[in-house]
C-alpha positions, 0 to 999 in steps of 0.5 A, spaced: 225 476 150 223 480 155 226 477 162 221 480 168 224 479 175 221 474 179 216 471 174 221 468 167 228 470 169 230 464 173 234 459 169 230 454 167 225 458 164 231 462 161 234 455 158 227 452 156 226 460 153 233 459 148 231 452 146 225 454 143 227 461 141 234 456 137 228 451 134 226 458 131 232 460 129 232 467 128 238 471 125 238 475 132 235 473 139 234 480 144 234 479 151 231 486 153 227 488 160 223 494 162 226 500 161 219 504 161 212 504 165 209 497 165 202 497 166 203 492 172 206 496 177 209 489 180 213 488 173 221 489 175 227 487 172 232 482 174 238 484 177 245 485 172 248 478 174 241 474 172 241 479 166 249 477 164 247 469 165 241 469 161 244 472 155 250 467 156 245 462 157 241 464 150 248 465 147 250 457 148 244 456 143 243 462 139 248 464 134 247 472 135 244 474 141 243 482 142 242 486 148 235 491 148 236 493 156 238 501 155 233 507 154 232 508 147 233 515 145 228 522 145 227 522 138 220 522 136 216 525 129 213 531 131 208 534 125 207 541 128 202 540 133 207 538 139 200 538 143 197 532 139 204 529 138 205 529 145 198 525 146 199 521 140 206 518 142 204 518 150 198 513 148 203 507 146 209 510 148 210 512 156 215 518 154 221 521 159 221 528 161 227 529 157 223 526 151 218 530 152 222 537 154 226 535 147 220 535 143 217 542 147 222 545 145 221 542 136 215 547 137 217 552 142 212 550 147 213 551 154 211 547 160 205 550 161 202 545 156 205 539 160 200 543 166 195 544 162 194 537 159 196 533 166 189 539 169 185 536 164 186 529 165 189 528 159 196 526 161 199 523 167 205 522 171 208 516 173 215 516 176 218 509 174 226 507 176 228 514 178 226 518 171 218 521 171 214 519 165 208 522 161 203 517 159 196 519 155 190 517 161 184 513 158 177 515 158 
């Protein structure tokens, strides 16, 4: 269940959320937020305080409830071809710049290629919470 701020995170929802989530009985409940570029630019994530009481809302009715609001790591498949990789992850997955130097470097590419592909219009800038993301553009 993703808490968006303003919008499922006040109590109520996140109480009706668990009451649902308990009749479906899942062996484990995660609670995440946006860690990424949402496509909604509004999209936030509630504060630490909301974040803490929901999941201790969700743990009065679930047994198992999990955490899914850190950055999930830099490890991509990479085939060979960093620049079709690149292009193929960032068309469903914005990816950090330390995600996307990580896998430059698989290949020994060089920036150069993140450059030229932002020049073509294949890829795209977005600064998101602080961290600069690349994502495929559309069209």
């Amino acid at each position: 269940t993703m808490l968006i701020r303003d919008l499922n995170d006040e109590e109520s929802h996140v109480v009706d959320m668990a009451r649902f989530l308990s009749v479906v009985a899942p062996d484990t409940a995660y609670l995440s937020i946006p860690t990424r570029p949402p496509a909604v630019s509004h999209i936030k994530a509630p504060d630490e305080a909301i974040i803490n009481e929901s999941f201790q809302l969700f743990s009065q009715q679930l047994d198992h409830v999990e955490y899914l609001i850190g950055y999930e790591g830099n490890e991509f498949a990479y085939t060979g071809n960093v620049e079709e990789d690149i292009l193929s992850i960032s068309a469903v997955h914005p990816m950090r710049e330390d995600a996307v130097r990580k896998l430059l470097s698989r290949s020994d590419a060089g920036w150069e290629l993140i450059d030229k592909l932002t020049a073509e219009g294949k890829l795209a800038e977005i600064e998101y919470m602080g961290q600069h993301f690349y994502l495929r553009k559309v069209g």
